[in-house]
N, C-alpha and C positions, 0 to 999 in steps of 0.2 A: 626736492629742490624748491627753495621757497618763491625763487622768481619765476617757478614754470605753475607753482599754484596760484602764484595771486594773477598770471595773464589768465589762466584756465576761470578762476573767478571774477575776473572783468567782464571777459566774453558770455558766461552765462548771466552775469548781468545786465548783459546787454551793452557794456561801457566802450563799446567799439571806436577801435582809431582807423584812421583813410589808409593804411598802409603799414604790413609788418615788414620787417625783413630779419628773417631768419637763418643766425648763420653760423659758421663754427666749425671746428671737427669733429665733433661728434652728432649722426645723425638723428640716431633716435631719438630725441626731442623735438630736434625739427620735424619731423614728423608726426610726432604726436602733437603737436600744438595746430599743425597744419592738420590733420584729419581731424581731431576737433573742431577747428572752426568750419571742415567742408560736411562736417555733422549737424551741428548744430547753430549757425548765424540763421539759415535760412529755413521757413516749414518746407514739409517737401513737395507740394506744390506751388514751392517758390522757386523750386531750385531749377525746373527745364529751361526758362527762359533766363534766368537770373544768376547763374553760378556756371561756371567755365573754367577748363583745368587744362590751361598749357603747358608744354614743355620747352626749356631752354634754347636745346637744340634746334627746334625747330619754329621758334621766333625771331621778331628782330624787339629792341626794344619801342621801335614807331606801334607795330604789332598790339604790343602790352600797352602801352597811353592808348591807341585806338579804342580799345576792348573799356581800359579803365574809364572811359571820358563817357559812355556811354549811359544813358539812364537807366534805370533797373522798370520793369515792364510790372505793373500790379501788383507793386512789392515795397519796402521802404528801401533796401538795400540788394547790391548784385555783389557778388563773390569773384575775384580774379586770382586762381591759384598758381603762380609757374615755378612747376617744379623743374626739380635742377636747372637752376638759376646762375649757378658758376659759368654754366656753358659761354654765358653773357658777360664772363669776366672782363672781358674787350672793351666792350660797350655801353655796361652800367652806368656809367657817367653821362647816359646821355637822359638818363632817368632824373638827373638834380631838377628840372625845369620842372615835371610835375611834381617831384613832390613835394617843391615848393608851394605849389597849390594845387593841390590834390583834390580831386572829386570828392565832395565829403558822404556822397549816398556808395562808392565803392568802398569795398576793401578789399585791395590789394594785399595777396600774402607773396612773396618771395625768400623761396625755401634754396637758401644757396650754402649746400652742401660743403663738408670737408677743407673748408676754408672759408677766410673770412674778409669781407671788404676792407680795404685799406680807410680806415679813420679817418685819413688826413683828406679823405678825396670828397668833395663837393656832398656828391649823392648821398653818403652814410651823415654827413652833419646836417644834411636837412630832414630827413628821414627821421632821424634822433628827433629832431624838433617839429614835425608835424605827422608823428607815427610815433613806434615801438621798432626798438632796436632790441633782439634778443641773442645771446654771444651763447653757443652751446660748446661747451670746453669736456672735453676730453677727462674722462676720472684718472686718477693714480691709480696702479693697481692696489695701493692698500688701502683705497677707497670702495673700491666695488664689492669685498665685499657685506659692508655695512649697505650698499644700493641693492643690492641681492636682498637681504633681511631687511630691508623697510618698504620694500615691493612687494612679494610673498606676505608681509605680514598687513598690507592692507587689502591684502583677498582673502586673510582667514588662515594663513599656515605659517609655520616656523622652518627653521632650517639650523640644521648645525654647523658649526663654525668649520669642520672639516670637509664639509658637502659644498660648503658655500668656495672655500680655499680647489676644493679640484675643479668647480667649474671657471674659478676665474683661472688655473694654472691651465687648462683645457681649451677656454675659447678665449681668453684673451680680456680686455678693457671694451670689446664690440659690446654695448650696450643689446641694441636690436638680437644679434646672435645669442647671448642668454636671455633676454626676453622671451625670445621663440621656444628656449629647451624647457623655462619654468613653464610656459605657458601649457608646455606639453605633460607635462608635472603634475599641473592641475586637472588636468583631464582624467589622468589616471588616479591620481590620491584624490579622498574625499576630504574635504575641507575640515582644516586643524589640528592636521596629519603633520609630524615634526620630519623635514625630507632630510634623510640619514645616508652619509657614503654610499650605503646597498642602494638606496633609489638611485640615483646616482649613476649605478654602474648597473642596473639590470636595466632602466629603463633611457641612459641616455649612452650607454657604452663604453662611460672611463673608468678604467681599472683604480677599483678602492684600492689594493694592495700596491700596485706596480705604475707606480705614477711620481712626477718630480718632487712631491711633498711628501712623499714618504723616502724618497731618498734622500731627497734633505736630513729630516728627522734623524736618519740611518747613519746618515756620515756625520751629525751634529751628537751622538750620542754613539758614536764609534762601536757601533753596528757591523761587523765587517762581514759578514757572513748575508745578511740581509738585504745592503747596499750593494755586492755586488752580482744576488739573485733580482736587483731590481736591473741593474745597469744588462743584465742579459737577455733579460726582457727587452731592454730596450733596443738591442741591435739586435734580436729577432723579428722586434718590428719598428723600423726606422722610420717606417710613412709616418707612424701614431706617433711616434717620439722621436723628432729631429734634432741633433746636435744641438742645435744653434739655440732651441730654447733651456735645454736642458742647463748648458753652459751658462747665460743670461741669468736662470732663474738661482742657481748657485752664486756666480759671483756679487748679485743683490744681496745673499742670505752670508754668504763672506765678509762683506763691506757693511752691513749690520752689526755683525759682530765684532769689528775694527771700530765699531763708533761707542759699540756696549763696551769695549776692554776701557775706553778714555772716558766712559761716566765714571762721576763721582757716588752719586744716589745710584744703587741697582736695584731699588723696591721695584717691586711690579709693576705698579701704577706709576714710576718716573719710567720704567722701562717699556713699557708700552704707547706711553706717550713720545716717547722721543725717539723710537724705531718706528713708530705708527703701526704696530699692527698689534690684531685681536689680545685681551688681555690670555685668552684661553690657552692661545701659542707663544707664552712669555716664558715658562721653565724651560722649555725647548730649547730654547734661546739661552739662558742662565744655564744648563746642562752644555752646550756647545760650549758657549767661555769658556767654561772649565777642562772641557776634553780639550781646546784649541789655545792656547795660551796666545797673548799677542805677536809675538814673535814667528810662531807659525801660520796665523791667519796670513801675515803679510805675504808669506811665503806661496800662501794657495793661491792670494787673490793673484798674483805671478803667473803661478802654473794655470789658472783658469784665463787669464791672458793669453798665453801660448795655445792652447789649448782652444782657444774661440779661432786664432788665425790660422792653426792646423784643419781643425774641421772645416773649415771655408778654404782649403787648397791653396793658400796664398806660400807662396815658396814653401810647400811641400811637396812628397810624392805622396800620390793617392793610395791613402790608408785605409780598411772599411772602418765604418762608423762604431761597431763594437769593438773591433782592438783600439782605438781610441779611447773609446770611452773608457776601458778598462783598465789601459795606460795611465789615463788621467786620475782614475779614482785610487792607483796604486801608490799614484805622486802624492795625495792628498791624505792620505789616509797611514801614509810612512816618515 
C-alpha cells in the first residue's frame, strides 16, 4: 500500500507531524504504523520518560491534551500512543481545540480501531490539516490474495495461487489473522521456499483436498462423485466448515459466472480483469460456463438463496448441516 510506505518513509526521515489519527476497518495497518512509530521516533533511552501508551477505555480526552501538552524531558520529542481510541467515540470532538494547535515537540498517534471518524466532525478536519489522517479500508476478498504474495515475497518466498486462495477461503479478509499464520510459515520454511497447498495443510491445518475451493472447482466442472466426498467432509466436521461460508462462498463464484455468461470478450485477460480474480483460476471459470449455461446459473443462484435462509433456521425445521448440504448440492448439480 503505497500510502502506508510513504508514512513509514516520512517517519524514518524523521518528517514527523504533531498528530496522527489512525483509523479504519481494518486493523492491521493501524497497528503497524503505530508500532513503528513506538519503535522508532525515539532512541531508547528516550523512551522511559518520553513515550507513554494509553488506552481508550481508560482515559478521558482532558487525560490525552494533559499528557500531549507536556514537554519531552532530554529529548526533542515525547510519543503519546492511545490505543483503542474508538472507545472515545463519545468524546473525540472534544479533541478539535488541540489539535487545532497542537504541541509541535508531541506526537500524538491515535489508533481508533474498526471504524472511522465521522469527516464532517470538527476534530477529523483539523487533524487532516495539522497532522495525518490515515483511512485503513478493508481488502476485497479478491484482493488479499495479491496482499498475501507481495508480503511473502518481500521476505524472500513465493506462494502459489492455490495456497494463497485456501488461506484467504480459511481465515477470511483479517489481515493480522494471516499475517500471524505466514509468519509461522516462515519460521518453518527456509527462505525462497514456494509455500504449496501441502505447507498449507501440514503446517497450518486446512485441508488441501476438502475445502470450499475445491468444491467449487467440483461443482464448476461437474465433478459429482468428488463434490459430494467433499460436502461429507463437511458435515463430518461442521465446526471447520460452517454452512454459512460455504453457501457465501458459492453464491459469489454463481454470480461470477452470471456476469461471465453477459461478456462479450471471454479472453482470459478481459475475463480475469472483470471477475477480478487470479488469471491462474480463469479456465475454471470458462469450464463452469460451459457445464452451467445461463439459464441454469440463475436457477442455482435461487437455490443458494433458499438454501443460505434454511441453514440459518429462519422458517425452517432443524435440519443437520449435512443433509442440507447435500440437498443443496443435489439441487445444483441436477
Amino acid at each position: 500500500m503505497e500510502e502506508v510506505k510513504q508514512l513509514v518513509t516520512d517517519i524514518k526521515n524523521k518528517n514527523l507531524k504533531p498528530i496522527y489519527l489512525l483509523m479504519g476497518e481494518e486493523a492491521y495497518y493501524i497497528d503497524k504504523i503505530s508500532d513503528f512509530i513506538e519503535d522508532n521516533v525515539l532512541a531508547e533511552e528516550e523512551k522511559g520518560f518520553n513515550q507513554m501508551v494509553l488506552y481508550g477505555r481508560d482515559v478521558t480526552i482532558e487525560d490525552i491534551v494533559g499528557h500531549a501538552k507536556r514537554f519531552p524531558m532530554m529529548a526533542d520529542k515525547q510519543v503519546v500512543i492511545v490505543k483503542e481510541a474508538q472507545d472515545l467515540a463519545r468524546t473525540i470532538d472534544k479533541l478539535a481545540s488541540y489539535a487545532e494547535n497542537p504541541q509541535p515537540s508531541t506526537v500524538l498517534v491515535l489508533c481508533y480501531k474498526y471504524k472511522s471518524v465521522d469527516k464532517r466532525k470538527a476534530v477529523y478536519k483539523k487533524i487532516k490539516k495539522t497532522g495525518v489522517v490515515f483511512e485503513s479500508k478493508k481488502l476485497y476478498d479478491n484482493q488479499v490474495p495479491d496482499w498475501i504474495r507481495r508480503t511473502l515475497s518481500t521476505k524472500g518466498y513465493k506462494i502459489a495461487p492455490k495456497a494463497s486462495q485456501m488461506l484467504v477461503e480459511f481465515l477470511g479478509t483479517d489481515l493480522s489473522k494471516i499475517n500471524n499464520e505466514l509468519e509461522k510459515l516462515q519460521i518453518i520454511l527456509p527462505e525462497g521456499t514456494e509455500i504449496t497447498p501441502l505447507h498449507i495443510e501440514e503446517n497450518i491445518g486446512i485441508s488441501k483436498d476438502y475445502n470450499n475451493f475445491e468444491l467449487r472447482k467440483a461443482i464448476g466442472a461437474r465433478d459429482d462423485a468428488k463434490a459430494f466426498k467433499i460436502v461429507n467432509y463437511f458435515g463430518e466436521n461442521p465446526k471447520d466448515n460452517p454452512m454459512v461460508v460455504t453457501v457465501s462462498l458459492l453464491f459469489n463464484f454463481f454470480s461470477q459466472l452470471l456476469q461471465l455468461h453477459g461478456m462479450t470478450d471471454k479472453s482470459p485477460r478481459s475475463v480475469a480483469a472483470a471477475l477480478r480474480v487470479n488469471p491462474y483460476f480463469v479456465n475454471e471459470y470458462l469450464e463452469a460456463a460451459r457445464n452451467f449455461p445461463m439459464r441454469k446459473v440463475s436457477g442455482v443462484i435461487g437455490t443458494l438463496r433458499e438454501f443460505d435462509v434454511r441453514g440459518k433456521g429462519v422458517n425452517s425445521n432443524v435440519v443437520p448441516q449435512k443433509d442440507l448440504l447435500k440437498e443443496m448440492l443435489v439441487r445444483i448439480l441436477n
